[in-house]
N, C-alpha and C positions, 0 to 999 in steps of 0.2 A: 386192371382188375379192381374190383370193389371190397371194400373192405369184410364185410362179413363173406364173401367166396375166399380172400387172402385166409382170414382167420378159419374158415373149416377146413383148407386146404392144409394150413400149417398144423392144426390139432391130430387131422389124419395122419399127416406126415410123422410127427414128434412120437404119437401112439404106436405106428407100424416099426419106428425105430427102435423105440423102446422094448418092445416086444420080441425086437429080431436078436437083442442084444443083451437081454438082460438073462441071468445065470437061470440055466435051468433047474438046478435043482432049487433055487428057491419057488417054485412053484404059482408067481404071481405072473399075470397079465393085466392090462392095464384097457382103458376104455378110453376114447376121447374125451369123457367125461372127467376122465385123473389128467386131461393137461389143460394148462392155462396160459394165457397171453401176460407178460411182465410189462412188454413196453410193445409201444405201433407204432409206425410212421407211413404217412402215405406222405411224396410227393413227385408230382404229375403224375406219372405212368407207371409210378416203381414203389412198392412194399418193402417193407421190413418189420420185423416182430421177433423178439426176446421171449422165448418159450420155455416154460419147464413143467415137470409133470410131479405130482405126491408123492414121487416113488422117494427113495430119503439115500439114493444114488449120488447125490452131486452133479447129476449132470442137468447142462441146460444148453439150448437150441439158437440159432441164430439162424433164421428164414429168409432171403430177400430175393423178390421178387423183379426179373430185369423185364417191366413192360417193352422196351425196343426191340426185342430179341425174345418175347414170350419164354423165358426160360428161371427156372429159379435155383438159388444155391443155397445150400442146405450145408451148416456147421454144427458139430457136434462139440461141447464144449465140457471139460470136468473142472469140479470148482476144487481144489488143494487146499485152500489155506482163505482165511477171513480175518485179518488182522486192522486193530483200532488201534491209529497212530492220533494220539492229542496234539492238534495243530500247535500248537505252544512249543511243543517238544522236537516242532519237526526241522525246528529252524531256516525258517521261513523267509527271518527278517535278513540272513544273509545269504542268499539269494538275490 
């Protein structure tokens, strides 16, 4: 699969989940247009893409597509925690 069919494939997908899952009483939906590609990879026959959408959810997408077997897996990921550890501190050198 080519890359710009992988990439509308995956914005449909990430939009229709979003949509299917997000609270309804907050009253939003969302458009292909609110999701974006983070990371690509194409090699040989097989996709992968890190996706997430505007929503201020936490959540983000992992896409990949199995060219050998035309089939694609679709992960739904929630981010928790975003923590800056200074390499210094991390104790490295004993290791």
């Amino acid at each position: 699969m080519g890359n710009e069919k992988f990439i509308r494939l995956c914005k449909k997908l990430v939009a229709r989940y979003a949509n299917e899952h997000i609270d309804k009483t907050d009253g939003v939906q969302i458009t292909e247009d609110n999701v974006f590609i983070v990371w690509l990879s194409k090699v040989l026959q097989n996709n992968k893409a890190l996706v997430s959408t505007t929503l201020p959810d936490g959540m983000y997408y992992e896409i990949t597509y199995n060219g050998d077997k035309d089939e694609l897996y679709f992960d739904a990921y929630k981010k928790f925690e975003n923590v800056c550890y200074p390499v210094a501190e991390c104790g490295l050198d004993e290791v």
